[in-house]
VEXZA-146410 format. One line per field, with one value per residue: residue number from 1; x, y, z of N, C-alpha, C in turn; residue in one letter; chain. Coordinates in Angstrom, 2 decimals, padded with zeros to 5 digits, m for minus. Layout:
i NUM / ... $
nc1 X / ... $
nc2 Y / ... $
nc3 Z / ... $
cac1 X / ... $
cac2 Y / ... $
cac3 Z / ... $
cc1 X / ... $
cc2 Y / ... $
cc3 Z / ... $
aa A / ... $
ch A / ... $
This chain:
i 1 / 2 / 3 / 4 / 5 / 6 / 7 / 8 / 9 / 10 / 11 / 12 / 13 / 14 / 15 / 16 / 17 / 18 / 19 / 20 / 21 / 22 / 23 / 24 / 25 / 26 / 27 / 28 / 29 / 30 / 31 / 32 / 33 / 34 / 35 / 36 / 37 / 38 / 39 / 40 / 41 / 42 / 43 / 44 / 45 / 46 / 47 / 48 / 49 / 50 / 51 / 52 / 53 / 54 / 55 / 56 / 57 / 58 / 59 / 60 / 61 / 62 / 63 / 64 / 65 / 66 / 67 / 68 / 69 / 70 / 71 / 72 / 73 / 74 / 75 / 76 / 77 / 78 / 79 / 80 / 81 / 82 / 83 / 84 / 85 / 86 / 87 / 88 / 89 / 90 / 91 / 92 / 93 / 94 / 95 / 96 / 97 / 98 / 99 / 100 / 101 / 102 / 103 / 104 / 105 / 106 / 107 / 108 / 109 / 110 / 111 / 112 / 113 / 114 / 115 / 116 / 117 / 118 / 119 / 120 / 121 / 122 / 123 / 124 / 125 / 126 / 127 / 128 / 129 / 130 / 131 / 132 / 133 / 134 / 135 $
nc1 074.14 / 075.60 / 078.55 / 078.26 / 075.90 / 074.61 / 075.21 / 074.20 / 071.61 / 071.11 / 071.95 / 070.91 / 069.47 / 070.69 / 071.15 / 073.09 / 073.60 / 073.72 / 074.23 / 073.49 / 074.18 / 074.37 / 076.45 / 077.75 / 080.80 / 084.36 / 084.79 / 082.14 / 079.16 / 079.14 / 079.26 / 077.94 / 078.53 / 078.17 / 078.25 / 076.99 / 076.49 / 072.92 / 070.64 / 067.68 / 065.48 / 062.35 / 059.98 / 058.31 / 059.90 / 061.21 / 065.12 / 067.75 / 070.56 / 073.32 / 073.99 / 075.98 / 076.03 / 074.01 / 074.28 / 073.07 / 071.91 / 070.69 / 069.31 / 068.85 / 069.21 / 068.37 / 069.90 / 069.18 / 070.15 / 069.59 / 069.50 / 067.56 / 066.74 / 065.60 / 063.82 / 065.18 / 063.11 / 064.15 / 063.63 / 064.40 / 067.21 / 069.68 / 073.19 / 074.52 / 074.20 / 074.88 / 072.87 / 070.31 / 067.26 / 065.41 / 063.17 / 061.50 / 059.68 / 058.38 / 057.40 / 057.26 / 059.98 / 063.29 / 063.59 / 066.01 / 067.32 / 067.58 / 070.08 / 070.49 / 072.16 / 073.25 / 074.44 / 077.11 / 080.42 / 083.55 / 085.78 / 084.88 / 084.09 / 082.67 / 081.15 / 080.83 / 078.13 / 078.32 / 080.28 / 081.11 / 081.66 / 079.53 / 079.15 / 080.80 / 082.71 / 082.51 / 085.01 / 086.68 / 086.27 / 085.28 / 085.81 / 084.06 / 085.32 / 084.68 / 082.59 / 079.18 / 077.06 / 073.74 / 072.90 $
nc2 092.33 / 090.59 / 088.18 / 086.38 / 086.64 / 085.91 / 083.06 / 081.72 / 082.70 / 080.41 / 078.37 / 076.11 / 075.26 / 074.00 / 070.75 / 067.69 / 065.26 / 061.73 / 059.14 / 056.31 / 054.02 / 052.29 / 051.82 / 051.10 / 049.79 / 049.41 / 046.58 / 045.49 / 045.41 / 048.23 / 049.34 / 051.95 / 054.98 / 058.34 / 061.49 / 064.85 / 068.68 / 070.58 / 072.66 / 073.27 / 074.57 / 075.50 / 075.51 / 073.18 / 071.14 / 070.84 / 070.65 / 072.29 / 071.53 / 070.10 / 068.78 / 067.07 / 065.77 / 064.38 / 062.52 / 059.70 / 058.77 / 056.10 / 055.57 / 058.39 / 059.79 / 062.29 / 064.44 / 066.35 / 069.06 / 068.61 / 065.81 / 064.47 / 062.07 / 061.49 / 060.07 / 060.98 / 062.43 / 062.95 / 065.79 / 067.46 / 068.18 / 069.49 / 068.99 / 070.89 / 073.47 / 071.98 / 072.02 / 070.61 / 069.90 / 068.40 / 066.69 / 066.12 / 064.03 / 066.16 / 068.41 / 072.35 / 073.13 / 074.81 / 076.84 / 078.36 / 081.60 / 083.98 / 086.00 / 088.92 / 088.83 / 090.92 / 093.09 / 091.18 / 091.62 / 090.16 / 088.49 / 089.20 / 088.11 / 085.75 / 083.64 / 080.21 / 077.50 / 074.54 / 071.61 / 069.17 / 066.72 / 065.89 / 066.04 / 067.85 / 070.47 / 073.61 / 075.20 / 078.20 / 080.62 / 081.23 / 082.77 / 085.28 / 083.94 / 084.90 / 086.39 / 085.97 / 086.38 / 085.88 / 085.75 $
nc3 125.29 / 127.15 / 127.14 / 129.29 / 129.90 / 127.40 / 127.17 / 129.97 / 129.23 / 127.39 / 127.19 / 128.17 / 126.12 / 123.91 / 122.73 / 122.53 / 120.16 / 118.53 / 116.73 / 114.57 / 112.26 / 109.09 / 106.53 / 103.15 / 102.54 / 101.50 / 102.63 / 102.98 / 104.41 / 107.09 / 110.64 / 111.76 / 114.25 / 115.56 / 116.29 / 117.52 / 117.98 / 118.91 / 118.69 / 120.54 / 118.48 / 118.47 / 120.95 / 121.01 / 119.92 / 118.05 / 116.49 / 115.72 / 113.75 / 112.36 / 109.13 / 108.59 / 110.45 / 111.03 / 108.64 / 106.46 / 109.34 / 110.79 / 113.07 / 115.26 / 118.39 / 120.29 / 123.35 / 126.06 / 127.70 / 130.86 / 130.97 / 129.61 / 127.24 / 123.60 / 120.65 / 117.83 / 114.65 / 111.52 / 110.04 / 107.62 / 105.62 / 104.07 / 102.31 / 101.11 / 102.66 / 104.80 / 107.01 / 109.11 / 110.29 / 113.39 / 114.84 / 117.77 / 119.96 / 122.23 / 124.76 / 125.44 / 125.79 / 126.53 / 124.02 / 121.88 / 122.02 / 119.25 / 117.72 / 116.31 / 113.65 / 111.65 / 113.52 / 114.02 / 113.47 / 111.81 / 113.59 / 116.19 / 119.07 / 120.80 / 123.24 / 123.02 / 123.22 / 122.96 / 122.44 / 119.66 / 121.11 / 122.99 / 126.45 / 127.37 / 128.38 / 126.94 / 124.84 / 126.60 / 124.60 / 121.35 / 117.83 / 115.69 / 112.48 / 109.78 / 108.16 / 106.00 / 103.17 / 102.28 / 098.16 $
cac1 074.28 / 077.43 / 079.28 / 078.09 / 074.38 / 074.39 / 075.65 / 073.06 / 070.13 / 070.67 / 072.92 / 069.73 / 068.98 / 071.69 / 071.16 / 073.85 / 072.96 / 073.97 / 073.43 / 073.85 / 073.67 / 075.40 / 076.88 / 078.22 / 082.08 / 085.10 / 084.83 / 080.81 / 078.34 / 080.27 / 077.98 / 078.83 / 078.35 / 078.09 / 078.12 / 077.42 / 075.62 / 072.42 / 069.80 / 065.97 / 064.83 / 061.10 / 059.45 / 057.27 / 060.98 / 062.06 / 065.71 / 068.64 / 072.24 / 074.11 / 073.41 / 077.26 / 076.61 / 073.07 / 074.27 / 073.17 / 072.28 / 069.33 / 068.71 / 069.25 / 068.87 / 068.69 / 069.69 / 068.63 / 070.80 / 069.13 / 069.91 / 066.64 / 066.74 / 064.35 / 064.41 / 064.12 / 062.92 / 064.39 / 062.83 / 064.87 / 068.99 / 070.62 / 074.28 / 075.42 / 074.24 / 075.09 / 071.89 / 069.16 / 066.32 / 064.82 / 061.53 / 061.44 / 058.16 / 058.63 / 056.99 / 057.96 / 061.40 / 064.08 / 064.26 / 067.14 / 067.21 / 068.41 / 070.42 / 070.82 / 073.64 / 073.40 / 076.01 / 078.26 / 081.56 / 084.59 / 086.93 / 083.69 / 084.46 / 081.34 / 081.09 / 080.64 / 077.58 / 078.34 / 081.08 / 080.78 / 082.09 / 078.62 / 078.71 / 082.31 / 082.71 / 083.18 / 086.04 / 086.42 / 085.47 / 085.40 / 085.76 / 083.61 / 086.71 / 084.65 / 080.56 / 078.75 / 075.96 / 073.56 / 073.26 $
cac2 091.30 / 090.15 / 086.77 / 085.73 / 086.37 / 084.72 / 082.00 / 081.49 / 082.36 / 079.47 / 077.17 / 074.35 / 075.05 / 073.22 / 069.60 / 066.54 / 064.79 / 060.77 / 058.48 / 054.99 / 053.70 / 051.24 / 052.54 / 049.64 / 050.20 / 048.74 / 045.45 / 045.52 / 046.34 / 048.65 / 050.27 / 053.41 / 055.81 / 059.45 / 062.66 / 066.46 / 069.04 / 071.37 / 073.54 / 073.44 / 075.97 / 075.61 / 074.95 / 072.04 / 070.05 / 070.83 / 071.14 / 072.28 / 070.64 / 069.68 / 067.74 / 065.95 / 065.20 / 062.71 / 062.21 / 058.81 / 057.58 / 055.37 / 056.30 / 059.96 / 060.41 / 064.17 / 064.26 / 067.54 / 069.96 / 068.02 / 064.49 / 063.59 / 061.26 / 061.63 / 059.56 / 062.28 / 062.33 / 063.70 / 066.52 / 067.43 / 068.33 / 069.93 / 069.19 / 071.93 / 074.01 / 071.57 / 072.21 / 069.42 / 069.74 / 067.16 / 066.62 / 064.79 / 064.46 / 067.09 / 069.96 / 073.43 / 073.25 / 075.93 / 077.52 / 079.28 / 083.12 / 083.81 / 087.10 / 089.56 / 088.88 / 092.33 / 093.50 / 091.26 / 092.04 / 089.44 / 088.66 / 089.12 / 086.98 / 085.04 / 082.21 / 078.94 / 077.11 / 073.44 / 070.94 / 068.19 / 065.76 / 065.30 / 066.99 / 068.36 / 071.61 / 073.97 / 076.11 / 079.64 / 081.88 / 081.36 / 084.46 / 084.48 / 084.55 / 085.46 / 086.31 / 085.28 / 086.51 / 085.08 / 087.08 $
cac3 126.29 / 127.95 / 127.13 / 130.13 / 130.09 / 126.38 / 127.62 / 130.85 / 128.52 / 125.78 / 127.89 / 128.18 / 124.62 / 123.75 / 122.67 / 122.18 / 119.06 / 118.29 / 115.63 / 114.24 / 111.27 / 108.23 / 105.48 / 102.25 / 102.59 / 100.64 / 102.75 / 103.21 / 105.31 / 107.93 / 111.21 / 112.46 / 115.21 / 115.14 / 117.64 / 117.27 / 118.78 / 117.95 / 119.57 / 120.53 / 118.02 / 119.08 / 122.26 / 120.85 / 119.61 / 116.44 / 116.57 / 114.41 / 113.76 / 110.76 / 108.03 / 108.34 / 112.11 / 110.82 / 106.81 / 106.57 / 110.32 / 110.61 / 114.18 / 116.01 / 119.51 / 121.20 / 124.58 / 126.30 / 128.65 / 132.11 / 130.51 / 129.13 / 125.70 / 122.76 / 119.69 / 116.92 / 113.09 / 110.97 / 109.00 / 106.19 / 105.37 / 102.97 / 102.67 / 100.96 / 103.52 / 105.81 / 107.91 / 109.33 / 111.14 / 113.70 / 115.55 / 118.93 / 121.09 / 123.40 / 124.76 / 126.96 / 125.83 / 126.21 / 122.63 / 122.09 / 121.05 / 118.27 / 117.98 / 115.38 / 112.73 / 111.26 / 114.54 / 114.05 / 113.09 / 111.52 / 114.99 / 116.86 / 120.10 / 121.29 / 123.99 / 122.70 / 124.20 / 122.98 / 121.58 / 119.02 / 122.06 / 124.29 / 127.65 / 128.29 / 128.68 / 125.41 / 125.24 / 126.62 / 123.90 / 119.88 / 117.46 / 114.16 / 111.29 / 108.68 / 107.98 / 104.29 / 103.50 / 100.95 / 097.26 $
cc1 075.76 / 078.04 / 078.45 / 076.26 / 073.63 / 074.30 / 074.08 / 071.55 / 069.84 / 071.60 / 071.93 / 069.03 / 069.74 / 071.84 / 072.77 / 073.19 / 073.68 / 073.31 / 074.27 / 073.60 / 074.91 / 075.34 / 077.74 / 079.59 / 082.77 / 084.71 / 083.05 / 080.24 / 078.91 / 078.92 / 078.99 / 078.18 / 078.77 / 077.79 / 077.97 / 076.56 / 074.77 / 071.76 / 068.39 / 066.17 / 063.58 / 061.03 / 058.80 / 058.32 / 061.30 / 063.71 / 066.51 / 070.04 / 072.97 / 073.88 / 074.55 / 076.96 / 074.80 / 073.04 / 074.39 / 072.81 / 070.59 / 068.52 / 068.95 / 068.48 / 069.08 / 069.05 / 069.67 / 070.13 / 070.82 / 069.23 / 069.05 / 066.48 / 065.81 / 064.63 / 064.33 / 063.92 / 063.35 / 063.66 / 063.13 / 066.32 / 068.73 / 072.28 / 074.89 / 075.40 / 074.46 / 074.39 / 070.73 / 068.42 / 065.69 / 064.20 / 062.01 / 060.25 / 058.35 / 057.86 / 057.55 / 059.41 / 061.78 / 064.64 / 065.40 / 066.90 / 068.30 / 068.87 / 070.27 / 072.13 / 074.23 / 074.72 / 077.46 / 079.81 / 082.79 / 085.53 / 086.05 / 083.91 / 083.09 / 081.52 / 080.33 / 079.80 / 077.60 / 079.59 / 080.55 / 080.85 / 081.15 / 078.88 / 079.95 / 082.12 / 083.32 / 084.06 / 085.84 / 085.22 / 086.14 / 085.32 / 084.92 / 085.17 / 086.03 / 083.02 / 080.30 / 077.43 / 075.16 / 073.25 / 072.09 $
cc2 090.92 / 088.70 / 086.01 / 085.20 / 085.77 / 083.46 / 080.99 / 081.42 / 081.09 / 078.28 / 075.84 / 074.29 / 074.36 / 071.81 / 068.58 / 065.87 / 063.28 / 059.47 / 057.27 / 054.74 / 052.23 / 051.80 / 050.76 / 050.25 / 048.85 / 047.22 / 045.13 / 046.19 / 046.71 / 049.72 / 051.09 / 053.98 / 057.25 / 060.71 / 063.98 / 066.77 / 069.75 / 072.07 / 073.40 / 074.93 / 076.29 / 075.04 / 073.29 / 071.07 / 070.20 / 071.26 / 071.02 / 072.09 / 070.71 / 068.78 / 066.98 / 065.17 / 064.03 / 062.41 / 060.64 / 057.47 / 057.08 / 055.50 / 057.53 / 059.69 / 061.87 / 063.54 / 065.81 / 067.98 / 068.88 / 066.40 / 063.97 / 062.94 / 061.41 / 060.61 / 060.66 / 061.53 / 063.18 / 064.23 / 066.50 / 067.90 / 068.57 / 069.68 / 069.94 / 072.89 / 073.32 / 072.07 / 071.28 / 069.92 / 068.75 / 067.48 / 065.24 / 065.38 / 064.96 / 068.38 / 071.07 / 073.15 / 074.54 / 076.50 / 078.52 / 080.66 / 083.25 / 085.42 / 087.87 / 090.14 / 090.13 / 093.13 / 093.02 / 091.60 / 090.89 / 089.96 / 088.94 / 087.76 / 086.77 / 083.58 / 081.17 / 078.28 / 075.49 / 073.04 / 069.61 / 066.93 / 065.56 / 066.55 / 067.66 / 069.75 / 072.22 / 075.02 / 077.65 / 080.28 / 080.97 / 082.74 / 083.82 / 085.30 / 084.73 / 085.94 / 086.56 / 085.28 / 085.68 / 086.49 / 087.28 $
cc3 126.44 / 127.39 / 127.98 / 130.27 / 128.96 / 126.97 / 128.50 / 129.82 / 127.50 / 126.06 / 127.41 / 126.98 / 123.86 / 123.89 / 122.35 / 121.32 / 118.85 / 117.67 / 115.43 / 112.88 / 110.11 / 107.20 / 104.58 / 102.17 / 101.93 / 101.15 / 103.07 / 103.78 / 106.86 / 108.93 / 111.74 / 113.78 / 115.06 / 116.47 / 117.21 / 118.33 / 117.61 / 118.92 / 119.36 / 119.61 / 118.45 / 120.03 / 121.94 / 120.33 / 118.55 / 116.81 / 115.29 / 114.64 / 112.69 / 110.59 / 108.17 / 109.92 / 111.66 / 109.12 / 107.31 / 107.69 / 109.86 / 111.91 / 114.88 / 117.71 / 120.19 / 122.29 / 125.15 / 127.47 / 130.22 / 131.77 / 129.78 / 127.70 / 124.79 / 121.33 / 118.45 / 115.76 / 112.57 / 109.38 / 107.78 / 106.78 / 103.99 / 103.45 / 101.92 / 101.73 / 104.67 / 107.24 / 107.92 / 109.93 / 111.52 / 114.08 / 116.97 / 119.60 / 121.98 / 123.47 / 125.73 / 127.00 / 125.50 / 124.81 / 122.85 / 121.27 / 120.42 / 118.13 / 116.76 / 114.66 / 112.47 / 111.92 / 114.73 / 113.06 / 112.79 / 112.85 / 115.93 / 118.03 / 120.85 / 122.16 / 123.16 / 122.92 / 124.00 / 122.24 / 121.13 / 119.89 / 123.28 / 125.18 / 127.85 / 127.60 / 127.60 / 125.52 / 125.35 / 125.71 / 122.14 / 119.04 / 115.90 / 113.37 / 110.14 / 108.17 / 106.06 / 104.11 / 102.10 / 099.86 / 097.45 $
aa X / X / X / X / X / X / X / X / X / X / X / X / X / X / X / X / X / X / X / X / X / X / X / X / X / X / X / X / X / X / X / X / X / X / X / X / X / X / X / X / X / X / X / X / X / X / X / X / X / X / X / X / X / X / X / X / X / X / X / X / X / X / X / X / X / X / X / X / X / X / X / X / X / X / X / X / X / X / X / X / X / X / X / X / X / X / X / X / X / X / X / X / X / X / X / X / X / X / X / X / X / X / X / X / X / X / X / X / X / X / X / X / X / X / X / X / X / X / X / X / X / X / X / X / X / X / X / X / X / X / X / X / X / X / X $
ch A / A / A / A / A / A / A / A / A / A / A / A / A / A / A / A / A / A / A / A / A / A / A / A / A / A / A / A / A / A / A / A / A / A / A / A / A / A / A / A / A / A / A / A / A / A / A / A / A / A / A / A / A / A / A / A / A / A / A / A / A / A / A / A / A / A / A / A / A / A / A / A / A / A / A / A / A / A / A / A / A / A / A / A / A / A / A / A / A / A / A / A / A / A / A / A / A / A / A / A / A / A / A / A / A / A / A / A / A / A / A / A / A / A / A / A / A / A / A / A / A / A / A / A / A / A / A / A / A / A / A / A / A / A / A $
């Protein structure tokens, strides 16, 4: 597949992720706010993100490709793998395909389909700098 036709196929799979929460800091109780992105993995709402982008919030909202809001739950996180999974009530969502690692190659240039910053537009192209596999 092309850059381009990645892109188109997994564009609206592509969630915005934002959270709230309070954390006990040097001077007390301190609230926060929080932003990443992640992707519908399943049709029925499960999606996946990082564990640093909801370590700690107390609420998560998705917001979908077409604008629509969800409150999610969150499943589980690991932060050493720095991987979460959430749940929002949704159905007939755009899962994203998932490709096959196996091809790629270190310097491997791949379009981007989200940034940590909400809706703005993610840059050109990214390259993977390095692939890790497990033992």
């Amino acid at each position: 597949m092309t850059p381009a036709q990645v892109y188109a196929q997994n564009v609206e799979s592509v969630v915005s992720i934002t959270n709230q929460g309070v954390t006990n800091g040097m001077f007390g109780q301190e609230a926060f706010t929080g932003s990443g992105s992640g992707f519908i993995l399943t049709a029925d709402g499960y999606v996946l993100t990082n564990h640093h982008v909801i370590d700690q919030a107390q609420t998560i909202r998705v917001t979908l490709y077409d604008g629509t809001e969800y409150e999610a739950q969150l499943v589980g996180s690991d932060a050493i793998s720095d991987v979460a999974l959430l749940k929002i009530d949704a159905q007939d969502l755009p899962a994203v395909t998932i490709g096959a690692p196996t091809i790629w190659r270190s310097a491997t240039r791949w379009p981007p389909l989200a940034t940590p910053w909400g809706n703005s537009p993610p840059p050109r192209r990214w390259a993977t700098s390095a692939l890790r596999t497990a033992p």
